[in-house]
Structures are given as structure tokens and as C-alpha cells.
C-alpha positions in Angstrom: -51.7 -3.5 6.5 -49.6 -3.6 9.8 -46.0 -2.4 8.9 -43.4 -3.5 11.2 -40.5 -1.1 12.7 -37.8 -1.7 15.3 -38.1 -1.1 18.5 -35.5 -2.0 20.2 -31.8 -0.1 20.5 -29.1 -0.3 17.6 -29.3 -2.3 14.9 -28.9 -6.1 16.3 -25.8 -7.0 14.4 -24.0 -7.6 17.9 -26.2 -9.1 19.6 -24.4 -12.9 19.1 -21.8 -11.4 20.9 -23.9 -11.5 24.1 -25.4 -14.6 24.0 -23.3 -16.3 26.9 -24.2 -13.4 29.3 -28.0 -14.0 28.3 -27.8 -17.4 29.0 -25.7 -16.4 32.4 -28.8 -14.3 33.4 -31.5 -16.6 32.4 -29.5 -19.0 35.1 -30.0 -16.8 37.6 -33.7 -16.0 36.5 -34.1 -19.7 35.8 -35.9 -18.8 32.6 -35.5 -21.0 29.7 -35.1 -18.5 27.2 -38.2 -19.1 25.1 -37.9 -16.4 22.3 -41.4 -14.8 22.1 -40.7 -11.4 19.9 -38.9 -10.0 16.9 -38.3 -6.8 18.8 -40.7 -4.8 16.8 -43.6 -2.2 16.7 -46.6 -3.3 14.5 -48.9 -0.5 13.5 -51.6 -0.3 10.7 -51.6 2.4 8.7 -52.3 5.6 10.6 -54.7 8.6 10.2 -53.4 11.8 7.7 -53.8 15.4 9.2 -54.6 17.1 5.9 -54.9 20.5 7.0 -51.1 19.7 8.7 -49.9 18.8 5.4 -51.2 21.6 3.7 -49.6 23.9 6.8 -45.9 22.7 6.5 -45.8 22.4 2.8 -47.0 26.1 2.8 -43.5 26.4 4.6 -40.9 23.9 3.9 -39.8 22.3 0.9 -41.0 18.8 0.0 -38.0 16.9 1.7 -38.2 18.7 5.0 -41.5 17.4 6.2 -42.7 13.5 6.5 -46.3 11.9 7.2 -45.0 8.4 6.6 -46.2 6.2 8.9 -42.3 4.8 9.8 -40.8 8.4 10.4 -44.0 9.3 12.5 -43.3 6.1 14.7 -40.0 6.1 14.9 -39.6 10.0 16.1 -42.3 9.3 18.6 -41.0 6.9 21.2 -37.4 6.2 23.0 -35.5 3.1 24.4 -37.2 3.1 27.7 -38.4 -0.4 28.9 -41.9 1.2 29.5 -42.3 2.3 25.8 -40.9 -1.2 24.3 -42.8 -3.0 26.9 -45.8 -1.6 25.5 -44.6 -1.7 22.3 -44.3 -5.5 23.0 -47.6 -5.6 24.0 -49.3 -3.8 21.3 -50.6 -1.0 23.4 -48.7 2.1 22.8 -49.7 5.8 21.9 -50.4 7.7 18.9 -47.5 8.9 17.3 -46.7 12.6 16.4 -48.5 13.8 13.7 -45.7 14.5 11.4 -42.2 15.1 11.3 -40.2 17.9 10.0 -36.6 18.3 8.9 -35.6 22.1 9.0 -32.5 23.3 8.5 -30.6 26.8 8.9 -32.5 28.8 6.6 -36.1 27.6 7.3 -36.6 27.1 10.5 -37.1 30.4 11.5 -39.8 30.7 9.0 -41.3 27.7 10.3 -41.3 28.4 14.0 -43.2 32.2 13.4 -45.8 30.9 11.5 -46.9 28.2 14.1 -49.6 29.0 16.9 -48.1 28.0 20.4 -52.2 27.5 21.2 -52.3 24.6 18.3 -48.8 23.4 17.7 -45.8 21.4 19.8 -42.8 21.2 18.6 -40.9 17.9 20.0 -37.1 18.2 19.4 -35.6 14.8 18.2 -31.9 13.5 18.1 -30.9 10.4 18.6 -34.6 9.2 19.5 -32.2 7.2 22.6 -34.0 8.5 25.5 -34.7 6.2 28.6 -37.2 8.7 30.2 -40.3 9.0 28.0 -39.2 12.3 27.2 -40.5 12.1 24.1 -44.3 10.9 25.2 -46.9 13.5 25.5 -50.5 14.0 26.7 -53.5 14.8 24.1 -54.1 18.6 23.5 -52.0 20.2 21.2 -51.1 18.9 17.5 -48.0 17.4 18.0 -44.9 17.6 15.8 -41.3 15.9 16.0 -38.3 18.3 14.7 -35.7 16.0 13.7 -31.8 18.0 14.4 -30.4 15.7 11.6 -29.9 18.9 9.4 -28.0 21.1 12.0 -24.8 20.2 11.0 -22.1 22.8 10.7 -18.2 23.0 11.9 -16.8 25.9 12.7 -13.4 26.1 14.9 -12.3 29.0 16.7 -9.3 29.7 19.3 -9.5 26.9 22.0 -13.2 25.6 21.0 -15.4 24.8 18.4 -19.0 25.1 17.2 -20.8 22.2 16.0 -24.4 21.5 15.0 -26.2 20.0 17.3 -27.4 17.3 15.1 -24.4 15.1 14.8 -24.0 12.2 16.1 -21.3 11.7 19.3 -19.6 9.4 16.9 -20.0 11.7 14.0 -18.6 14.8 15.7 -15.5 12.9 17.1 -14.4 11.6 13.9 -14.5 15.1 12.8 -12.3 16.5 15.8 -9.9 13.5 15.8 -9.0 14.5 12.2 -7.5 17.4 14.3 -6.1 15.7 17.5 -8.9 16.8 19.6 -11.6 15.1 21.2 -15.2 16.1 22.9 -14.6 14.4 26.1 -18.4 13.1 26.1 -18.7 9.5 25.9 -22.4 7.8 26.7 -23.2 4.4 25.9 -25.5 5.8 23.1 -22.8 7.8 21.8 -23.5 6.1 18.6 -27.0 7.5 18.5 -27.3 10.4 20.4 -27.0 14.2 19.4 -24.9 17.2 20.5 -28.1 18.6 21.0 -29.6 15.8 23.3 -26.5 15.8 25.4 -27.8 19.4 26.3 -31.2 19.1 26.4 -30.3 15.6 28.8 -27.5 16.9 30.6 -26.1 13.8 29.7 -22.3 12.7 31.0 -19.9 9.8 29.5 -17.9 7.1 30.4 -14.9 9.6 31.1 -16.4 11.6 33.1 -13.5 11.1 35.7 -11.0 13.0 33.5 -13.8 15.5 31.6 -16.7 16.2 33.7 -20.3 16.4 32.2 -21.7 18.3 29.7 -21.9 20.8 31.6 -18.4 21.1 32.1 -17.7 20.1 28.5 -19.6 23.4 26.6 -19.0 26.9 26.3 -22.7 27.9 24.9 -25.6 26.9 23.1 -27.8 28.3 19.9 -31.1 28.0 20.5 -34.3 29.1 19.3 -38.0 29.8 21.0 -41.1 30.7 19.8 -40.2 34.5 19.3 -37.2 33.8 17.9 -33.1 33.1 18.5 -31.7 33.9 21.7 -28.8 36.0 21.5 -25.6 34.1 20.7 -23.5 34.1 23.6 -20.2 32.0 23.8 -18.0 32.7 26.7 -15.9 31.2 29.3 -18.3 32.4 31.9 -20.6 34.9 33.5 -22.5 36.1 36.1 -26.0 36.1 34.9 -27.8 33.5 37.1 -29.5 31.9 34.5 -28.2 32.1 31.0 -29.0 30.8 27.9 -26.7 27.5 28.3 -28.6 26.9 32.0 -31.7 27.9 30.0 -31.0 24.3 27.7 -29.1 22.4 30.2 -31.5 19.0 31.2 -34.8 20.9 30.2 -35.5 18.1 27.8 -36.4 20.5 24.8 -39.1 21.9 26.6 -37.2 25.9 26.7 -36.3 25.7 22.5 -34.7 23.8 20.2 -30.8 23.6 20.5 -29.4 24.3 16.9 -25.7 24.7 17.7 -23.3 23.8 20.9 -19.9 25.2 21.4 -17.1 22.7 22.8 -14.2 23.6 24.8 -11.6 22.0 22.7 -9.3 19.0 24.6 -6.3 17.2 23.1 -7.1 13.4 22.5 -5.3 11.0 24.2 -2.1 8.9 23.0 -2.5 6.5 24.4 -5.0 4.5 27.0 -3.5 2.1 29.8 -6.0 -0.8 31.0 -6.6 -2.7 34.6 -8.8 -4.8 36.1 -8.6 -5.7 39.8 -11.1 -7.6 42.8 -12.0 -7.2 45.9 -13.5 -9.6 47.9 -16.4 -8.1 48.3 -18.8 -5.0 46.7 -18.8 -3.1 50.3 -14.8 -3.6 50.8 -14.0 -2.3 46.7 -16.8 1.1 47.9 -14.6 1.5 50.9 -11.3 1.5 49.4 -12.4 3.4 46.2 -13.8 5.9 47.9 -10.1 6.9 49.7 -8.3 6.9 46.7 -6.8 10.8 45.9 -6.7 10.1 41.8 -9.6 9.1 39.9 -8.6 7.9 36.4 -10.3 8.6 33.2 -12.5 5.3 33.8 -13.1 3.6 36.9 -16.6 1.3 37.0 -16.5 -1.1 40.3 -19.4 -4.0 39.9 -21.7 -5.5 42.2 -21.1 -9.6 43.2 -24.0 -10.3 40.7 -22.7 -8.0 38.1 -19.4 -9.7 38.3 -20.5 -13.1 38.3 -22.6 -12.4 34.9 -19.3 -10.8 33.5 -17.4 -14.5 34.6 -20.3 -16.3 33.4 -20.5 -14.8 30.3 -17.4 -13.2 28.7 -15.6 -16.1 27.5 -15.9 -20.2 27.9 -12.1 -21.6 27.5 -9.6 -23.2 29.6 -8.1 -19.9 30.1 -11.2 -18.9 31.3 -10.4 -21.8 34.4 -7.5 -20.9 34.6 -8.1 -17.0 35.5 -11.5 -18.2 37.7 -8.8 -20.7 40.2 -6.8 -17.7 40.4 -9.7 -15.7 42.1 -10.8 -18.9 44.0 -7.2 -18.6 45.9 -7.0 -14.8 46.2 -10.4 -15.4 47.8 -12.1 -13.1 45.4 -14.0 -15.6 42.7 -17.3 -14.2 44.5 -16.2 -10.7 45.0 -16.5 -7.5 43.0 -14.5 -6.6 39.9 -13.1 -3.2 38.9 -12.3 -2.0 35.6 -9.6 1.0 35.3 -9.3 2.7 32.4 -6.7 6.0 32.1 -5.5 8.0 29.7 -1.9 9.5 28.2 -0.5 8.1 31.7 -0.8 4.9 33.8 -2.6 5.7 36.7 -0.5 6.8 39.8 -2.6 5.3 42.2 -4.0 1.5 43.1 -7.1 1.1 45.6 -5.5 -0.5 48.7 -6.4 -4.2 49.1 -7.3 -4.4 45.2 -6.5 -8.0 43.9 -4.7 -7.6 40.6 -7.0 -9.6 37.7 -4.5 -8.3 34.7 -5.5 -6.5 31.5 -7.6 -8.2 30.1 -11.4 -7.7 31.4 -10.6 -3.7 31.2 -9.9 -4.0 27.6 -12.9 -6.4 26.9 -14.7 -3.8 28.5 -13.9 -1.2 26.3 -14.1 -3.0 23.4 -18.2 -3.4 24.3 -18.9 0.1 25.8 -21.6 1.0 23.2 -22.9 -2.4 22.2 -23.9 -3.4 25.7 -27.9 -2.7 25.3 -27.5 -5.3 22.4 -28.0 -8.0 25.8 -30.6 -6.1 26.6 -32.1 -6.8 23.2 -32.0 -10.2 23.7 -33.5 -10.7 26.7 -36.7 -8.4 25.7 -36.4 -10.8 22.5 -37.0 -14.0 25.0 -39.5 -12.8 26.8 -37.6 -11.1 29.8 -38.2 -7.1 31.3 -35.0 -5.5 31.4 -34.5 -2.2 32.7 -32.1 0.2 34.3 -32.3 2.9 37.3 -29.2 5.3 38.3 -29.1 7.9 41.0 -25.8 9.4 43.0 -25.3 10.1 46.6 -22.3 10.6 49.2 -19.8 7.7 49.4 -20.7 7.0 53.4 -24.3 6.3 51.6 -23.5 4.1 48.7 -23.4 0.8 50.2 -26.6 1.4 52.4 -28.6 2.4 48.9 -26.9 -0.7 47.2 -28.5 -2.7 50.5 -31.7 -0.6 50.7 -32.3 -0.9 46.9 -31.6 -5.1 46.7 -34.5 -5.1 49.6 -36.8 -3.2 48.3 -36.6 -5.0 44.9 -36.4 -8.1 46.5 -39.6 -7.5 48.7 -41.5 -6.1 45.2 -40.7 -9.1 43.5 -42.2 -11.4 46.2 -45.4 -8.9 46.7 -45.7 -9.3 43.0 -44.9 -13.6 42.7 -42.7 -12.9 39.9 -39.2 -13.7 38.7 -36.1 -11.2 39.2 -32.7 -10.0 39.9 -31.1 -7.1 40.5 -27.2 -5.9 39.8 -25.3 -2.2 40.1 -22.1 -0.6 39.8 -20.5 1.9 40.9 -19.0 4.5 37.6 -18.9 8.5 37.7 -16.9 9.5 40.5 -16.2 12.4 42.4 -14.3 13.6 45.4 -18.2 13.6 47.7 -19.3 10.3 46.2 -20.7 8.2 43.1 -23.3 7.7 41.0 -25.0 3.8 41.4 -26.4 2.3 38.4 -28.8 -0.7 38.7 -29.7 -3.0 36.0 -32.8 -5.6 37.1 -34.4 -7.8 34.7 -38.6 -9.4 35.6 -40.4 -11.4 34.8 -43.9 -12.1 35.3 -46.5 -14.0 32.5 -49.7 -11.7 33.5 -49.9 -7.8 33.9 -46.0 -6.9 32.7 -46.9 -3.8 32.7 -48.1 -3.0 36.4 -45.4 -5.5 37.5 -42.5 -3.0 35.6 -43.9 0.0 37.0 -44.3 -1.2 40.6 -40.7 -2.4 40.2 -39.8 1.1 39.3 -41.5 2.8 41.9 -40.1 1.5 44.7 -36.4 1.2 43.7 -37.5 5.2 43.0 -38.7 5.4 46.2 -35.7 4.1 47.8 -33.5 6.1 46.2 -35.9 9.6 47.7 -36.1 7.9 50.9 -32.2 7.2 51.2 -31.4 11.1 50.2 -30.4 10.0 46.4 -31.0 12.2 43.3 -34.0 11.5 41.0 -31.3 10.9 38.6 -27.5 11.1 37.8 -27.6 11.3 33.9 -30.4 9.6 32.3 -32.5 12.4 33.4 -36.3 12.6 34.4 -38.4 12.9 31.6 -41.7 11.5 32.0 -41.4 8.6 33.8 -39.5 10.3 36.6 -41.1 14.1 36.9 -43.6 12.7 39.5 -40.7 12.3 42.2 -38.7 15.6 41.5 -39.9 18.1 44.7 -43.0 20.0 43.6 -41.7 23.6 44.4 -38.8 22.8 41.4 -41.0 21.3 39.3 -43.2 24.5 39.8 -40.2 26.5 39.4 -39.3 24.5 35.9 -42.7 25.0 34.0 -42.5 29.1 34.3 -39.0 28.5 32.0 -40.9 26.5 29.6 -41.4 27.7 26.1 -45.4 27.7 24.9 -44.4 26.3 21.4 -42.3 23.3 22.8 -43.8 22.1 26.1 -47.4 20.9 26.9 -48.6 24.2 29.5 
């Protein structure tokens, strides 16, 4: 029997609201939109371990342990376009061999009785990673260890403990009762764990105002093969490498994160929203880039990018209305910013920025965790769609933007198949940005090699320009091979025997 379960990100419910930007990118890709897939896995019924069974119900009560073919598939892969790509194809990997749901009081138990020589533990969230962080080679039995029953509150003076398997939306409804908020803000925010924020060194939408994860936590619980680390929640040491650097981006490869301490921030009254042009990408980078006050939310989008955003957001004769207004300010094929800042407007407006009104900054926000629901249905019609960030110095953005757009053009054309390309610019700091590209391929033959070629050499323009591997979606699989070899050697002796491959 072949059972099928979702691959794709969120639940589809919002994907209608998207349709006009689908259709605006299927201009540009001159695709007809033929819908080819449901956006599912198919998988006949897999293989039992026995002797696993008999192993973990030795240990854990009946509830905390699953061999069901849909919790074994759907703890085994992320949102990356390489594992629904090959989910669309029907050639993707065996899944873990069972997953488990400890809690408090038996995961100690658990971990000591488990053989680092035989066992991997894979730590599991939000299952939202882009990276393939949660694909693994053949050698060890593999296990998944769902977080979803680390969930514990516990506030103290200026902070508060939380367990590390709640939801980002689930944890800020629980501090909002209070008047506080996290600060952290992904587009997965939905989905994603306290825990995977650590283990991803992820960063959110506000980064402007809060910083990273990094900047957003106080300490980590965590626990290895021989045991919990010592808890340790301060403002700061002097260690070198503590327990909280120890978690930070190792992708659950050091322990499994069971509770993360939050510096404690008010949350905002109130939010104030605009939306501006320039009349060009390069000209907005310039400008942005001399401004002395970031605000809580500042994304500046490519020409293509805006154009999609026009196309796509609304089809009225307000919506001519606003487009002649650009066509006079000479800025209907320029690049639109979206300000976002909160408890106070922001003091500062980038020279030479065209004022567009409230209105796309709200419509922005409105969307910020729903936009992979275009994504969905583009993969749904047939279409690649995938996304690469890295960050570099602001005297280097528009030279990567350039060097990136060549590269992927000149891939394309070596491969004869269909694409575009789009970034903004969103993260900021005083040195520079992080870029964020979103292309979408197509090709009718070898989709596969044709994504992964496509990859490579926007990666490689990125190392060749000076760029990091990655701003926030960190490297996981996909990406190790291009982190420098003397880290990556350094990285492995931190690894813990019972949660990494070595």
C-alpha cells in the first residue's frame, strides 16, 4: 500500500492567497502553470526493526516511542528544495528507524542505555530545516528525538526558562500574556522550536532591534551521551567555549537542547509601517547603507522582486492608480523598501527614498509567515523553487547581487533550462547585510543535477566574492562541503558520539 504524507511547508490553507504572484512568476518563466503534483511523499509500507522495538519499550512507556510509517517519514526529512525535489521524484532515503518522544523524567534513562557504537540520536523540532540537516549517511541505527515534550515555563528576575520544544508561536503567546516578547521572529516561526533556533543559530525578521539568537539567550540545558552538562545561566563569562557556544549552530550534533533561557524584552505598543522606492536596487544599497538608525524591520528588494510584489499583490484600479504614481516618480521599475519600527516611528528616512505610503509595509507583515505557501504552489505546477542567503560588507553587496545574477544566468544557459533569479536585502548591521536570493528552474529532464548545479555555483560565487557559507539558514548537509576544512576539522572533535555520524 503506498500511504501518502505532505511534503511540502505548512498546511496549504493559504496558498490561494498567492496565486497572483504564481501566475506573476510563471510570466517571467513563461511556464504555463501545468499542475503536475499534490505535494506529497508516497512510500509503501516500510521495514520493522524488531530488536529496536523491543530496545525502547524496554525503556519508555508505550506513548513515547513510534514505528509508524508517517512519524518515521515525517521526522526524517526538512523543507529543503533538494529533499522535496526528490520527494517529487520518488527517490528519497530511508527514513529513521523510529522515533521517540521523551520527556524530563526518561530521557536520561534513555540516553545511558544506548551504545554511541550502534545508536544516533537525531534531534527534531519543527522538522523546518532548509539544509538537510536532518539526512544522514548509512552506519549507525538511526533515531529521531522529537523536543515536542520539553515544555516547561519558568520565569525568573529579567529572563525566563522555557522548553525547548515549543513552538516560536507557542512560547510568544505565553510571554505576551505578560507583556514580554522573545524578540526571535523567522519565517518558520510557526514551526520551529526554541531548541532549533539554537541548534540553527537561527535570527528573525527583527533582527535590527533584537539581534540573533545569540544575542537573544542567556543559556542552554543540554544533554550528551554521559549525561547533562552543568546548568549554567549567566549574563556572561569568560570561558572560551561554553556550554551555550557548545549548542549554538552545531545542528544537534554536540546534545540535545532540552531547555533555553531568554533575556526577557518588553513587547511593543505599537508598530509604525513604510514603504518607499528607489529607482534602482544599486541606488536603495547605497543610501541604506548611510543611514545611522536601523529600524526594527527594514527588507529593500531587488527590480525583479519588486515587480513580482506589483504583479502580484493586488489587481484593482487602485492598484493603477499607485503603479502611475511610480511611473512619474520614475521608480515603477525600481526597488521597493519595506520599514517596519517599533514603539516609535523611525527617526530616520534613507535619502532619495520615494515615499510609496503604508500600505505594501503592512501587507508585508500581514504575510511574513505564509510566504513559502508560493513556494508551494509553484513545486505543485511543476516549477524548482529554492532559496540561498549569505552576508558580506555593504561596499560588496551590489557586486554579489551582480556576480550572483551572472553566474545563475550563465548556469541556466549551460544547462538549456528555464529560470530567474530575485534578492533582497533584510538583517542589517552597521558593516553590512545579509542578501537573500530566491530563483525558481525549470528543466523537463535531470531536475535533480539541474538544482544542484544551480546551487553550486551561486555557492561558489558567494566563496569567491568573500561571502559567508550562510547568514541564518545554516549549513547542514547541503552546505558543509564549502565551509574551510581546517573548521570543519575543528567542528567534528566537539561532536558528541551518540548524536553525530563520527
Amino acid at each position: 500500500m503506498v500511504t501518502p504524507i505532505p511534503a511540502l511547508y505548512g498546511s496549504g490553507k493559504l496558498e490561494s492567497k498567492y496565486t497572483l504572484k504564481a501566475q506573476a512568476v510563471e510570466r517571467l518563466m513563461m511556464s504555463n502553470g501545468n499542475e503536475e503534483w499534490d505535494g506529497s511523499f508516497r512510500f509503501r509500507e516500510l521495514s520493522k526493526n524488531e530488536k529496536l522495538r523491543k530496545l525502547l519499550s524496554s525503556i519508555l512507556p508505550p506513548e513515547q516511542y513510534s514505528f509508524s510509517d508517517e512519524d518515521r517519514i515525517s521526522y526524517s526529512f526538512g523543507k529543503s528544495s533538494i529533499e522535496i525535489l526528490a520527494a517529487k521524484l520518488g527517490k528519497i532515503a530511508e527514513p529513521v528507524e523510529a522515533v521517540i518522544f521523551p520527556d524530563y523524567a526518561t530521557i536520561e534513562k534513555l540516553i545511558k542505555e544506548l551504545d554511541p557504537k550502534k545508536y544516533r540520536l537525531i534531534p527534531v523540532g519543527g522538522a523546518s530545516s532548509v539544509t538537510g540537516a536532518l539526512s544522514f549517511s548509512k552506519g549507525k541505527v538511526k533515531i529521531a528525538v522529537s523536543t515536542k515534550n520539553f515544555k516547561r515555563v519558568e520565569f525568573r528576575q529579567n529572563y525566563v526558562i522555557l522548553g525547548s520544544g515549543y513552538t516560536g508561536m507557542e512560547a510568544e503567546n505565553i510571554l505576551h500574556e505578560y507583556g514580554f516578547t522573545i524578540g526571535n521572529f523567522p519565517e518558520s516561526f510557526e514551526y520551529s522550536t526554541l531548541g532549533g533556533w539554537v541548534a540553527t543559530k537561527a535570527i528573525g525578521q527583527e533582527s535590527n532591534q533584537y539581534g540573533g539568537i545569540e544575542n537573544l539567550i542567556m543559556g542552554v540545558k543540554m544533554i550528551g551521551s554521559d549525561g547533562f552538562y552543568r546548568e549554567e545561566y549567566v549574563p556572561r563569562n569568560s570561558e572560551g567555549m561554553d556550554l551555550k557556544t557548545l549548542a549554538l549552530g552545531e545542528e544537534g550534533k554536540t546534545g540535545l537542547i532540552t531547555d533555553v533561557a531568554f533575556r526577557l524584552h518588553k513587547a511593543p505598543a505599537r508598530r509604525f509601517f513604510n514603504s518607499y522606492f528607489f529607482r534602482s536596487y544599486e541606488e536603495g544599497i547605497k543610501q541604506i547603507s548611510k543611514m545611522k538608525f536601523y529600524p526594527s524591520i527594514l527588507r529593500l528588494s531587488d527590480e525583479v522582486e519588486t515587480s513580482i510584489s506589483l504583479d502580484g499583490e493586488f489587481d484593482s484600479p487602485a492598484k493603477k492608480l499607485y503603479e502611475g504614481y511610480l511611473k512619474v516618480t520614475g521608480a515603477r521599475n525600481g526597488s521597493m523598501l519595506i520599514v517596519v519600527n517599533n514603539n516609535v516611528p523611525p527617526p530616520e528616512i534613507p535619502h532619495k527614498a520615494i515615499s510609496a505610503g503604508k500600505s505594501p509595509a503592512k501587507q508585508w507583515i500581514a504575510g511574513r509567515y505564509s510566504r513559502p505557501a508560493l513556494g508551494n504552489i509553484l513545486w505543485k505546477r511543476g516549477m524548482i523553487p529554492d532559496t540561498l542567503e549569505t552576508s558580506t560588507t555593504w561596499s560588496n553587496l551590489y557586486n554579489v547581487h551582480k556576480a550572483v545574477q551572472q553566474r545563475f544566468s550563465d548556469q541556466i544557459e549551460k544547462e538549456q533550462a528555464k529560470g530567474i533569479i530575485m534578492s533582497h536585502i533584510s538583517h542589517i548591521y552597521s558593516s553590512g547585510a545579509c542578501i537573500y536570493f530566491t530563483f525558481v528552474i525549470w528543466r523537463e529532464e535531470e531536475q535533480m543535477k539541474l538544482l544542484e548545479n544551480v546551487r553550486d555555483a551561486i555557492m561558489r560565487a558567494f566563496i569567491e566574492n568573500g561571502c559567508a557559507v550562510s547568514h541564518h539558514h545554516g549549513p547542514g548537509r547541503y552546505l558543509d562541503k564549502y565551509i574551510d576544512e581546517k573548521i570543519r576539522s575543528i567542528r567534528k572533535r566537539i561532536y558528541d558520539p551518540l548524536f553525530s555520524e563520527d
